[in-house]
N, CA, C and O of each residue as an XYZ file, in Angstrom:
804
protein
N       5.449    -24.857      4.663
C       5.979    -24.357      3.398
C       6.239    -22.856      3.528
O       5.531    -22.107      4.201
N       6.989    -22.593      3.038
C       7.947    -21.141      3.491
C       7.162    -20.139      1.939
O       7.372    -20.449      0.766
N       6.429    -19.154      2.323
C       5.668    -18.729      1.196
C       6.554    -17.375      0.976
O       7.093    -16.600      1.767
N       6.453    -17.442     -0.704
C       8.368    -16.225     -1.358
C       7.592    -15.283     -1.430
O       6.363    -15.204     -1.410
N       8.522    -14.456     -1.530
C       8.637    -13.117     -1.471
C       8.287    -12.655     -2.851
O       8.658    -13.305     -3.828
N       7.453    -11.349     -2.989
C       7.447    -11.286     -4.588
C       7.531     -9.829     -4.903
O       7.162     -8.915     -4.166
N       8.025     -9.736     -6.007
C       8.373     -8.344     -6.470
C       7.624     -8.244     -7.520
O       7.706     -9.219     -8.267
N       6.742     -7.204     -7.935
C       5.928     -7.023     -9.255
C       6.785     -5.850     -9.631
O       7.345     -5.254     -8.711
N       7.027     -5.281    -11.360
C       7.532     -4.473    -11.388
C       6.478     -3.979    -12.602
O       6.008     -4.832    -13.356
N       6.162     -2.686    -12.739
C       4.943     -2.486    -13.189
C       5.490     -1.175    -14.100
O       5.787     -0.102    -13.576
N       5.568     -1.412    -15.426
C       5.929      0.013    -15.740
C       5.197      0.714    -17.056
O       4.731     -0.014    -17.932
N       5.115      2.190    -17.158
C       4.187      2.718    -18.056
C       4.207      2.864    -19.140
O       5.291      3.258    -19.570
N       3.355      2.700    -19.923
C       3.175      2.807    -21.130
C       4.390      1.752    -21.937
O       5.197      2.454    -22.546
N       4.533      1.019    -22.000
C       5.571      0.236    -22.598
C       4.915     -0.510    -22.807
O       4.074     -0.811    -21.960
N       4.988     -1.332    -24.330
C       4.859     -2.049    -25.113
C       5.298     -3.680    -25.076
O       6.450     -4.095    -24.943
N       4.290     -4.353    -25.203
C       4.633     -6.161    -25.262
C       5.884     -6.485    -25.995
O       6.631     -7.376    -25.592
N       6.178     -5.663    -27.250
C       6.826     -5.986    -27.941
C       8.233     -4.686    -27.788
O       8.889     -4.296    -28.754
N       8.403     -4.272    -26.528
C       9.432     -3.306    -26.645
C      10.471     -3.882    -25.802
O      11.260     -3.083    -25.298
N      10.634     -5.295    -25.523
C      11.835     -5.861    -24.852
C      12.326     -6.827    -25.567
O      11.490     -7.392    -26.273
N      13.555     -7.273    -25.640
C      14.296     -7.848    -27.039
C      13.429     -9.823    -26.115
O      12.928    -10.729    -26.781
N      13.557     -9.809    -24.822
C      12.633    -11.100    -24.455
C      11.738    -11.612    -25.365
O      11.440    -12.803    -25.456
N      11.168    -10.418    -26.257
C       9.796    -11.003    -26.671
C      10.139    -10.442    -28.279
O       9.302     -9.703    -28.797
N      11.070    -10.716    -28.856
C      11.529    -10.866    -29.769
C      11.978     -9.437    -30.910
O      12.166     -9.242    -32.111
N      11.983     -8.752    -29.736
C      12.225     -6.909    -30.635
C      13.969     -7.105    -30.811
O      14.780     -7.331    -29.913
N      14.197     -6.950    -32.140
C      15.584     -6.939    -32.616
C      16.160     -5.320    -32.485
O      17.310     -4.990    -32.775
N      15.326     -4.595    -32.089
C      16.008     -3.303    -32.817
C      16.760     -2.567    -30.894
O      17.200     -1.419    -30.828
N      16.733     -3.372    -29.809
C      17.060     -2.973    -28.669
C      17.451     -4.205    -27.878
O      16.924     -5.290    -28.126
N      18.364     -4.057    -26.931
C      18.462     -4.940    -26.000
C      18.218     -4.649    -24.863
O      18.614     -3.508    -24.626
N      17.586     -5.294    -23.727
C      16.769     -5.500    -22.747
C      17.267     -6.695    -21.786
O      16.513     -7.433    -21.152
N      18.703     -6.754    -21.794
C      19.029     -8.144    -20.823
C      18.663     -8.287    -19.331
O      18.540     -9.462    -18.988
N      18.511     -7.602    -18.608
C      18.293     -7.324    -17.507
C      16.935     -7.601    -16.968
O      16.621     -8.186    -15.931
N      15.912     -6.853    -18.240
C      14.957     -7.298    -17.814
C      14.624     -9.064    -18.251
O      14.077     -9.991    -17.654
N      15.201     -8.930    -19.441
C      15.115    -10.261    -19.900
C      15.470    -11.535    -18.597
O      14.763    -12.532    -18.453
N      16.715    -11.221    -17.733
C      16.660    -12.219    -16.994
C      15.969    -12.206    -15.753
O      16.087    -13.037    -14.852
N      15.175    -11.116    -15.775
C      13.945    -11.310    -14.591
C      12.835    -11.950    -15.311
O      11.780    -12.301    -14.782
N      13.132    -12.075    -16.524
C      11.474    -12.840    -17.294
C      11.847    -14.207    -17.265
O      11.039    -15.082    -16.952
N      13.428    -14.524    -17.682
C      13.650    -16.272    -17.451
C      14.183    -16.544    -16.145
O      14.932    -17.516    -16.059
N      13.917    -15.806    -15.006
C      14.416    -16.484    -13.818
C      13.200    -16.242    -12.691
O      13.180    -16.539    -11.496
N      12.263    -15.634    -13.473
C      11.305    -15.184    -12.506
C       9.943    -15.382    -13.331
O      10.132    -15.900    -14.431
N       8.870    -15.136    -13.086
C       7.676    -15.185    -13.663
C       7.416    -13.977    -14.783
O       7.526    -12.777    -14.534
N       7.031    -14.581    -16.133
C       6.568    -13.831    -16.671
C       4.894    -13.473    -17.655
O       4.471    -14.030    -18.667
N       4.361    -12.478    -16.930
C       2.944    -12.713    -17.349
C       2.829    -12.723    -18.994
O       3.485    -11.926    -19.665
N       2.027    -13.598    -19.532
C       1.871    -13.911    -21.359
C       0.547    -13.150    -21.921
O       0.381    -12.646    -23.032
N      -0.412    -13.226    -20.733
C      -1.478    -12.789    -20.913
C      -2.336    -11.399    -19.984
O      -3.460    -11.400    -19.482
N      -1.414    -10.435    -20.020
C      -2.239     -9.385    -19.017
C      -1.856     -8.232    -20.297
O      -0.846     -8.092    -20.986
N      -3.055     -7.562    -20.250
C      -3.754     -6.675    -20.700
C      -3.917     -5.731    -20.197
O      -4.340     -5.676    -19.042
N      -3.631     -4.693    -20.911
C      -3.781     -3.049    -20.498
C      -4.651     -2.128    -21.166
O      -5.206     -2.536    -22.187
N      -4.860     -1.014    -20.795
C      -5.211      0.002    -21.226
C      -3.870      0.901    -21.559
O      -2.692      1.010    -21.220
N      -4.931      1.521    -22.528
C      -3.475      2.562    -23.494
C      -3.045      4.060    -22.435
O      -2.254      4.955    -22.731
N      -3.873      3.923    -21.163
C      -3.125      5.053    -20.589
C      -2.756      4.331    -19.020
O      -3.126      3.177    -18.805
N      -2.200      4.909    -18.244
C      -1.656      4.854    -17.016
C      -2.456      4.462    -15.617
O      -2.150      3.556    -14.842
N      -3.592      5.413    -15.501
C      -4.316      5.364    -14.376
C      -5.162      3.918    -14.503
O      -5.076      3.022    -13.663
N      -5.832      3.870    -15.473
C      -6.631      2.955    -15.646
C      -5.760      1.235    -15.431
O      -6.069      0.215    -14.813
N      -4.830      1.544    -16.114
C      -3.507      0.567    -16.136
C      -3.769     -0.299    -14.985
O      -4.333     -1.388    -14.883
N      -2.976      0.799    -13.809
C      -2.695      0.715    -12.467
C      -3.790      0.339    -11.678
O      -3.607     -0.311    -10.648
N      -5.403      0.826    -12.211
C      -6.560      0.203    -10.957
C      -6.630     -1.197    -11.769
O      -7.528     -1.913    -11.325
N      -5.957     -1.733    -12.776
C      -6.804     -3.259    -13.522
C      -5.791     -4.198    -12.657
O      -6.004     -5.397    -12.473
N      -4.929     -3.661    -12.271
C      -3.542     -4.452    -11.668
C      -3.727     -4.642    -10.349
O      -3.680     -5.777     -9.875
N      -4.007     -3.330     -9.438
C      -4.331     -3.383     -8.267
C      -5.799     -3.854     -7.724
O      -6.070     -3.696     -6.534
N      -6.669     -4.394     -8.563
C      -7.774     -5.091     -8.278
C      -8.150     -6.357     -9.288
O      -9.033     -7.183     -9.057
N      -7.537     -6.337    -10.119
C      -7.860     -7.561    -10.932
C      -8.971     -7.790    -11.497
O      -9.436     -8.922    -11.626
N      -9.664     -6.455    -12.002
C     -10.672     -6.120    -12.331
C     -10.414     -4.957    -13.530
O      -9.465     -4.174    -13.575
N     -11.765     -5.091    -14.690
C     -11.959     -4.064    -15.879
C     -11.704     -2.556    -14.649
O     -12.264     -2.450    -13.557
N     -10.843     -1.684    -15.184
C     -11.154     -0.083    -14.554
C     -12.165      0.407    -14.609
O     -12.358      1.276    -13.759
N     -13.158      0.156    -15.475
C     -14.753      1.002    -15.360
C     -15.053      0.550    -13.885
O     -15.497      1.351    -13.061
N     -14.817     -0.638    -13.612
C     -15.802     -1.312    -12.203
C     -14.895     -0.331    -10.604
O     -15.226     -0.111     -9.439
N     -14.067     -0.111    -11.190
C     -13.030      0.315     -9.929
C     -13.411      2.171    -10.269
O     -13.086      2.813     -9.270
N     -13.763      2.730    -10.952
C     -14.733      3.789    -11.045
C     -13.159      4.610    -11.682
O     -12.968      5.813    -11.506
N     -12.275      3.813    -12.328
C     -11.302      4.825    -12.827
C     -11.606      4.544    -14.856
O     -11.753      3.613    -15.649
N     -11.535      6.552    -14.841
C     -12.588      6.301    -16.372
C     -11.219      7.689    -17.248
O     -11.264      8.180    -18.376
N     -10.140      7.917    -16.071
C      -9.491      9.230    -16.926
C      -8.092      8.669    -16.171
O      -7.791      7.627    -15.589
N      -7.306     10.102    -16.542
C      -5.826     10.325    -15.793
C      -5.834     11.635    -14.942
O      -4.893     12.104    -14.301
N      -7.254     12.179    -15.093
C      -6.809     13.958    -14.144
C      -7.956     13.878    -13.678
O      -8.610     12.841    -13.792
N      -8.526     15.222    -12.916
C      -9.506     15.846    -12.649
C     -10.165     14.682    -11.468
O     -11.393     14.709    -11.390
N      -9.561     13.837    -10.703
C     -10.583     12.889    -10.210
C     -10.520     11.726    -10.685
O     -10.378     10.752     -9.944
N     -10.624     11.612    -12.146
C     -10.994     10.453    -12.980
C     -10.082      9.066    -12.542
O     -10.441      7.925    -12.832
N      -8.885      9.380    -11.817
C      -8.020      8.553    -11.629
C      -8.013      8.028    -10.323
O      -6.997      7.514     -9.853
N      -8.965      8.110     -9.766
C      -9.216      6.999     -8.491
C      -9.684      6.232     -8.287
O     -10.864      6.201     -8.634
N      -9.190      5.236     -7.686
C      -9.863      3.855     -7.181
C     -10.870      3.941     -6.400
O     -10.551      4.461     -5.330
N     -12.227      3.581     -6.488
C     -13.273      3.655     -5.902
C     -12.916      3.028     -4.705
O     -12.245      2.002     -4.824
N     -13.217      3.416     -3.542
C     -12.896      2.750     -2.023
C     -13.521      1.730     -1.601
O     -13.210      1.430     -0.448
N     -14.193      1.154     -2.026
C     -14.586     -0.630     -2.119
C     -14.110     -1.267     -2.860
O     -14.805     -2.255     -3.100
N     -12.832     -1.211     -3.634
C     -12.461     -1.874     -4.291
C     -11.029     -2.737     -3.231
O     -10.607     -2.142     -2.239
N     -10.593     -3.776     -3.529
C      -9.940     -4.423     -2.942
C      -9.042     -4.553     -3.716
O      -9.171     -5.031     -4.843
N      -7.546     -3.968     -3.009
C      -6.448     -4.146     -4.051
C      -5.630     -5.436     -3.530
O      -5.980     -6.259     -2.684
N      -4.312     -5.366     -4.362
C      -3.768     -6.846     -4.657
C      -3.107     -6.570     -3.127
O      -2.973     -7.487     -2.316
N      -2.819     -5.549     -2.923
C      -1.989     -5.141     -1.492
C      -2.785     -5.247     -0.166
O      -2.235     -5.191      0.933
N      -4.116     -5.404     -0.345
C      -5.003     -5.671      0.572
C      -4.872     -7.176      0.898
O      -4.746     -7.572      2.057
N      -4.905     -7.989     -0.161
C      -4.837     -9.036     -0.026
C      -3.313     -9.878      0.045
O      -3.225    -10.970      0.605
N      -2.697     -9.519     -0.298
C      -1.382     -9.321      0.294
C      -0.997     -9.207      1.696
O      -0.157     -9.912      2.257
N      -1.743     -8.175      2.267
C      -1.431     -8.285      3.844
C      -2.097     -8.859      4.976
O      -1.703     -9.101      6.117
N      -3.444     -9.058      4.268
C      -4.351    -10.234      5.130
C      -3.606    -11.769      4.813
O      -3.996    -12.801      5.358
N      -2.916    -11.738      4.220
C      -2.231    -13.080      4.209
C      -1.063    -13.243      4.894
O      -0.348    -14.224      4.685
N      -0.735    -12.253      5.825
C       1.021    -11.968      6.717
C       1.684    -11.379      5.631
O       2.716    -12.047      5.558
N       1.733    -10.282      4.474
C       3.094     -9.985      4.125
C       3.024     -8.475      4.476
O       2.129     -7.781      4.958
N       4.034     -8.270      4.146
C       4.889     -6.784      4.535
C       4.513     -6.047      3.324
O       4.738     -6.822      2.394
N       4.089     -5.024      2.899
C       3.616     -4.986      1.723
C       4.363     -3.188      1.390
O       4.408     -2.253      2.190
N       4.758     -3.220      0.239
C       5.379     -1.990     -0.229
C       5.281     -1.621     -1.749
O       5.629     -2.479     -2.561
N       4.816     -0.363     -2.207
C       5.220      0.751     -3.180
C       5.894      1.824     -3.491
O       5.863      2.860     -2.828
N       6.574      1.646     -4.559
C       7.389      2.444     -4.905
C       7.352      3.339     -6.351
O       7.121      2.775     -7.421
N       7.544      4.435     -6.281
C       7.321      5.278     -7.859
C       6.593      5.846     -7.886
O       6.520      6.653     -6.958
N       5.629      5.868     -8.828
C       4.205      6.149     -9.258
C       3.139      6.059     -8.877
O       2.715      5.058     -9.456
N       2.098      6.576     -8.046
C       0.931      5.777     -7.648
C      -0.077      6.026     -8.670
O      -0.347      5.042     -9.359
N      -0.685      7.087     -8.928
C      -1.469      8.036    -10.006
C      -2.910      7.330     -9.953
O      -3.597      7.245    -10.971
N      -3.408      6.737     -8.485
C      -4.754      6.270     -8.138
C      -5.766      7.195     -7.329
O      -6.964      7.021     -7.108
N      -4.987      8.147     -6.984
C      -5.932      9.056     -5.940
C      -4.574      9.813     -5.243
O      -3.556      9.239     -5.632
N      -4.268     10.974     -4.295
C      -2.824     11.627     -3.838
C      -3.631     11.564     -2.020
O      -2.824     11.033     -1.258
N      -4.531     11.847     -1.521
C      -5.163     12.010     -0.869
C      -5.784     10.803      0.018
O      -6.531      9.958     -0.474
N      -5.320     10.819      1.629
C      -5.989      9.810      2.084
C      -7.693      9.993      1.791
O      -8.183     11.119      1.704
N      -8.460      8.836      1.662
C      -8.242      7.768      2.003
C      -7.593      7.090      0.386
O      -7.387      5.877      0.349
N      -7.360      7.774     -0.634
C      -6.964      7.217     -1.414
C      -5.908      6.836     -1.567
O      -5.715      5.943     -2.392
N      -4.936      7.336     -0.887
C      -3.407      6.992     -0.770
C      -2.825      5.733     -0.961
O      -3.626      4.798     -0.946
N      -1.730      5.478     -1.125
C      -1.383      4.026     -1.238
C      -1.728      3.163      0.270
O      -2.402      2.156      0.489
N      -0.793      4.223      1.314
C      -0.966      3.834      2.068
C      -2.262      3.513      3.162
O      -2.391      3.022      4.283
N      -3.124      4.108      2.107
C      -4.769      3.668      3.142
C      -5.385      2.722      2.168
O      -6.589      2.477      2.234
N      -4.379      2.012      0.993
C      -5.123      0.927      0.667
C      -4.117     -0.208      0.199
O      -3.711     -0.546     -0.913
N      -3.882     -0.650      1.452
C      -2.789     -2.070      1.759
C      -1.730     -1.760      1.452
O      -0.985     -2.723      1.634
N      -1.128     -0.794      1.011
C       0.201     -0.978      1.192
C       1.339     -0.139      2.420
O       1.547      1.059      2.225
N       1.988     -0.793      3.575
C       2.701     -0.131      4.709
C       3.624      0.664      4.344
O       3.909      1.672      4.991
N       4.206      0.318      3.269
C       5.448      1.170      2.641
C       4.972      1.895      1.769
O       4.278      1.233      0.997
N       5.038      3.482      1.402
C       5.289      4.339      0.159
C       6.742      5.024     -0.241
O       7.398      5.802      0.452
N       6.959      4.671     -1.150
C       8.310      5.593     -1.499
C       7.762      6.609     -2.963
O       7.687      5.656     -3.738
N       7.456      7.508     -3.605
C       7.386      7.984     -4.366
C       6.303      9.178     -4.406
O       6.205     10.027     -3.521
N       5.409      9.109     -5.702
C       4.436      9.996     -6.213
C       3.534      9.912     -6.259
O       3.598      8.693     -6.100
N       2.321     10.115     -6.362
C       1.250      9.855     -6.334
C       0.324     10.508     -7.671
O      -0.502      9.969     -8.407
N       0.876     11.946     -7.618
C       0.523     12.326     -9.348
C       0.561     11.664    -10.473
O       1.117     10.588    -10.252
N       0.206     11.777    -11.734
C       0.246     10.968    -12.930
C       1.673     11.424    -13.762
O       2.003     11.070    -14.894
N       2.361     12.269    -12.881
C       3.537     12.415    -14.430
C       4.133     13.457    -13.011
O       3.575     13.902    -12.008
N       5.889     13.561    -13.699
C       6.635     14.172    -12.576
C       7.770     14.446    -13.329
O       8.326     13.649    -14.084
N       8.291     16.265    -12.973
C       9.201     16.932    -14.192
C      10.529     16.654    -13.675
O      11.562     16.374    -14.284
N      10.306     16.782    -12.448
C      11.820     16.655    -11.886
C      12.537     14.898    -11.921
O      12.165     13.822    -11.453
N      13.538     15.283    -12.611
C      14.433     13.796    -12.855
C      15.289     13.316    -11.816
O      15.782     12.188    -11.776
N      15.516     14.680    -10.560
C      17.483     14.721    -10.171
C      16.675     15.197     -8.698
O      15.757     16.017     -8.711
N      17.162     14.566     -7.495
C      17.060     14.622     -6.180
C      15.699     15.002     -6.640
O      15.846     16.037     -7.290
N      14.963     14.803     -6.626
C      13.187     15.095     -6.677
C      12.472     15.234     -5.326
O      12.793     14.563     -4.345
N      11.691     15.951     -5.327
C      11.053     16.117     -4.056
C       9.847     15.006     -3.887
O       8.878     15.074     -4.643
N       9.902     14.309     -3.199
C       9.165     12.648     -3.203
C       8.497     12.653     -2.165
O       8.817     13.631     -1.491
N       7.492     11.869     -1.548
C       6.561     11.405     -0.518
C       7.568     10.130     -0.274
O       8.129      9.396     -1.086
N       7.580     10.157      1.359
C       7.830      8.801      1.969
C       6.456      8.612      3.340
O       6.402      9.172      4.435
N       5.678      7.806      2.834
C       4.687      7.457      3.839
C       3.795      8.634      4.058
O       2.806      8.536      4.783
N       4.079      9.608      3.525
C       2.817     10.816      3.548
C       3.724     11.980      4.019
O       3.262     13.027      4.473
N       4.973     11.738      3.889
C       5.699     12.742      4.475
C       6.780     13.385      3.697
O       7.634     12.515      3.521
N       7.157     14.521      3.135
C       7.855     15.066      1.945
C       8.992     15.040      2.690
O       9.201     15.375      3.856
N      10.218     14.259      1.214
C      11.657     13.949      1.528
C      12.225     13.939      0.214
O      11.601     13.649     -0.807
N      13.042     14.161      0.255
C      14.329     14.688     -1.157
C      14.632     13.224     -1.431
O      14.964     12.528     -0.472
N      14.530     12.550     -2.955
C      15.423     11.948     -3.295
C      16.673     12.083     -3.566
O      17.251     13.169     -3.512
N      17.390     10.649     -3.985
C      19.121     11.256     -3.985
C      19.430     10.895     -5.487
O      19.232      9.752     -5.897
N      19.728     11.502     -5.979
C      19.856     10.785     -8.086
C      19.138     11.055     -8.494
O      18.224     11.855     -8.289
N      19.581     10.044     -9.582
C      17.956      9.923    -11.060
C      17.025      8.930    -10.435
O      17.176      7.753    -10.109
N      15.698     10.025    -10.347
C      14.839      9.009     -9.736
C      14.450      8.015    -10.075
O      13.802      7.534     -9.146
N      14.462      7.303    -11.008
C      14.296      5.974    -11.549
C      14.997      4.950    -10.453
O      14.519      4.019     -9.805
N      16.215      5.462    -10.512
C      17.245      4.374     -9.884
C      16.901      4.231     -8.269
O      16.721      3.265     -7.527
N      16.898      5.481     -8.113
C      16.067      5.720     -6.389
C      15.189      4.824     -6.157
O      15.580      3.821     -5.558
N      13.920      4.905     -6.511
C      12.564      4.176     -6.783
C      13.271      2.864     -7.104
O      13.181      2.455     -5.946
N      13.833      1.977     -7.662
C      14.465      0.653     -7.482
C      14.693      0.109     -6.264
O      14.127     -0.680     -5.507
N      16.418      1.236     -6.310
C      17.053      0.974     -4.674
C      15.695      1.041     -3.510
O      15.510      0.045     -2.810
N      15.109      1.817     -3.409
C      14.079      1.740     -2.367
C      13.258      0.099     -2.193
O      13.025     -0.591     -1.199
N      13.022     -0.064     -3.435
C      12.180     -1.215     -3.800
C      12.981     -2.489     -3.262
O      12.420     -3.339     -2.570
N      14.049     -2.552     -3.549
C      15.142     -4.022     -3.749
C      15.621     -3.433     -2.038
O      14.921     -3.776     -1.085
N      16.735     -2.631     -1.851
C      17.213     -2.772     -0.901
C      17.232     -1.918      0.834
O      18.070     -1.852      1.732
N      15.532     -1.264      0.600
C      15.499     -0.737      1.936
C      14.348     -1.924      2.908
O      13.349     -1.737      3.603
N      15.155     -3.184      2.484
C      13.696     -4.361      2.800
C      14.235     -3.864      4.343
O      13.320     -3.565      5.110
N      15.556     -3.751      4.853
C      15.770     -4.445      5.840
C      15.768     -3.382      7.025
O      16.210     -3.563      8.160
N      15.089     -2.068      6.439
C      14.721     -1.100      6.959
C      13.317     -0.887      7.308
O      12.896     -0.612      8.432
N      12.690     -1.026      6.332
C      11.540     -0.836      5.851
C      10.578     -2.425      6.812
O       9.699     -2.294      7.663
N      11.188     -3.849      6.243
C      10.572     -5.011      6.559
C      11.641     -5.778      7.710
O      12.281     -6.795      7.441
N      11.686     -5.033      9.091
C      12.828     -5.161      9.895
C      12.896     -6.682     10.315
O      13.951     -7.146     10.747
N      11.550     -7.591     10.161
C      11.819     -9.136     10.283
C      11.237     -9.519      9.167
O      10.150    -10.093      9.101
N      12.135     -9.131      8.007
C      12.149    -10.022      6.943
C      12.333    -11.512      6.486
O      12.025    -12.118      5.459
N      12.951    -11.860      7.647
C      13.435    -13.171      7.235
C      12.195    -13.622      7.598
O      11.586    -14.059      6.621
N      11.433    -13.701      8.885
C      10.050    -14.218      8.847
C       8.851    -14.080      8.591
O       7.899    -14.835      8.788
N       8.954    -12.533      7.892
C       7.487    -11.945      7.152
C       7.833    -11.874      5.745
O       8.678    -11.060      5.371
N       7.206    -12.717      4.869
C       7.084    -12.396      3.500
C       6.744    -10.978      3.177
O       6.183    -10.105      3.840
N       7.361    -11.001      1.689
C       6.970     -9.322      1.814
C       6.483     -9.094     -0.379
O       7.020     -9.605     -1.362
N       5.408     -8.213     -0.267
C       4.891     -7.852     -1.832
C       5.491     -6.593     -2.270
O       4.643     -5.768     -1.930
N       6.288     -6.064     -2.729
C       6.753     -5.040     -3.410
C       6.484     -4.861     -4.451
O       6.456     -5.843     -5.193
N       6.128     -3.388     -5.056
C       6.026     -3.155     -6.579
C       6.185     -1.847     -6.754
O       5.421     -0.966     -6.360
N       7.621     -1.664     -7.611
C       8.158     -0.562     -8.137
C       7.314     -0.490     -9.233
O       6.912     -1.533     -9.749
N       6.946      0.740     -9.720
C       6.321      1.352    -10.934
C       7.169      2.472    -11.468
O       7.243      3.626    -11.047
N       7.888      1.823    -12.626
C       8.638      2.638    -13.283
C       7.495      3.881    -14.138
O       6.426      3.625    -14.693
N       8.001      4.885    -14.028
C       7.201      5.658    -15.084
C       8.290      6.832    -16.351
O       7.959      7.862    -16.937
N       9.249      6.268    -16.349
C       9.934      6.968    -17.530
C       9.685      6.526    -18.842
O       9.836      7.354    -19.740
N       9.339      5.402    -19.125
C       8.958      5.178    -20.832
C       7.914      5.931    -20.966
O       7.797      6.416    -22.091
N       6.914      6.265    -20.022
C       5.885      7.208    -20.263
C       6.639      8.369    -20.872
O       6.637      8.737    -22.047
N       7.610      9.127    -19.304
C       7.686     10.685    -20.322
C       9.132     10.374    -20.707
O      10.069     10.871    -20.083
N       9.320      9.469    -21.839
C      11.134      9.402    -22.004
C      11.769     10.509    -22.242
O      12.852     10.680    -21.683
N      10.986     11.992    -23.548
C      11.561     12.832    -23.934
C      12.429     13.463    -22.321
O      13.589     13.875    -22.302
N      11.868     13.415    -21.582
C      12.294     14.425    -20.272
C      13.440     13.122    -19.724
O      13.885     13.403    -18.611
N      13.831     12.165    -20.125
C      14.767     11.652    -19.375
C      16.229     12.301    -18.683
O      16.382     12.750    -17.547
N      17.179     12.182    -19.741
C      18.029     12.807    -19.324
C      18.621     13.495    -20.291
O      18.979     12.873    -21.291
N      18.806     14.639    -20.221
C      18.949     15.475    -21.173
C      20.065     15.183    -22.155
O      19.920     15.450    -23.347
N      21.239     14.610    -21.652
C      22.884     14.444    -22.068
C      22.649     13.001    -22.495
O      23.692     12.357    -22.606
N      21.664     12.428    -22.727
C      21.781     11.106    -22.977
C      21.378     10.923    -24.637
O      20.419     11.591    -25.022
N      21.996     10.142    -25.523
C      21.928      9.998    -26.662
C      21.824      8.413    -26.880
O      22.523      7.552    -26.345
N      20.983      8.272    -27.619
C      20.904      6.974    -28.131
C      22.096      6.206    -28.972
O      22.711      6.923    -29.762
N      22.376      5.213    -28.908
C      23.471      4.608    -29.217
C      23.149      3.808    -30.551
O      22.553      2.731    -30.529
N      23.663      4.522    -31.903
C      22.957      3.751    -33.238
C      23.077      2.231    -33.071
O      23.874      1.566    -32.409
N      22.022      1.860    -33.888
C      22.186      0.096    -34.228
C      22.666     -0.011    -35.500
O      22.236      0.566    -36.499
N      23.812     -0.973    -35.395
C      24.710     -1.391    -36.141
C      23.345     -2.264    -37.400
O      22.406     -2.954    -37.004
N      23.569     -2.031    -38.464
C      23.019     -2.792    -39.783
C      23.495     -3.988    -39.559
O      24.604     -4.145    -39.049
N      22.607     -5.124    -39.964
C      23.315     -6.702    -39.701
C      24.085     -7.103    -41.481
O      24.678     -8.165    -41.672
């Protein structure tokens, strides 16, 4: 049996009820909507109201007190190093395993993404990031210029540097997970961008 490929897409601070999927009239959300009816969508996962904590309940499948993450700064935001993330287990099973975006678990080996299961990094590791436009980014522990709005970057990396990144893809499954973090700081999105009124029914 040929075991799939999976993409988690993990993003901050956003709301159950902020995609028109799950019945919000006041926005549309098609895109994501057809990754929820063509792909898996979780009914029952639970968050915390901030970021760091978010990210260790996901990457261990465990309450964040137990994974020793209790803040977003000063420390508070690391994964205790006995903890076993989803990317650990991910690659003891043969996959190719990759992150993208946001990490905001620790910046510092051994906390790094990459010293805890995941081979690929594309992004940040801080909890929040000002620059929108070619951003100065980590690839694998090594500082490199993005190209655009980093949102879109952090995608493309995610979706289409498999065949760079996972050079025998066709026979290594592979775990990816982009972590969007702009609904966190939307005010800083893009400056020239205006919301588009909703028409009264």
């Amino acid at each position: 049996m040929t075991r799939p490929n999976i993409l988690v897409i993990l993003t901050d601070d956003q709301g159950w009820g902020d995609l028109s999927v799950h019945g919000n009239t006041n926005l549309n959300t098609p895109n994501v909507d057809s990754l929820a009816r063509d792909g898996a969508l979780f009914d029952r996962f639970y968050v915390c109201p901030v970021c760091a904590p978010t990210r260790a309940e996901f990457l261990t499948g465990r309450y964040h007190l137990r994974g020793g993450v209790h803040g977003v700064s000063t420390g508070a935001e690391r994964l205790n190093l006995d903890e076993t993330t989803i990317a650990d287990v991910f690659k003891a099973a043969g996959y190719a395993t990759g992150a993208y975006g946001k990490w905001h678990n620790g910046t510092q080996h051994p906390y790094h993404p990459n010293a805890r299961g995941f081979d690929e990094f594309f992004g940040f590791c801080s909890g929040h990031w000002g620059q929108y436009f070619d951003a100065e980014l980590e690839h694998n522990g090594e500082l490199t210029r993005g190209q655009g709005y980093l949102p879109d970057g952090q995608m493309s990396n995610a979706i289409n540097r498999s065949s760079v990144i996972f050079p025998t893809i066709s026979r290594t499954p592979h775990f990816r997970c982009p972590t969007d973090f702009t609904i966190h700081s939307a005010i800083n999105r893009l400056r020239c961008w205006r919301p588009t009124p909703i028409k009264k029914r």
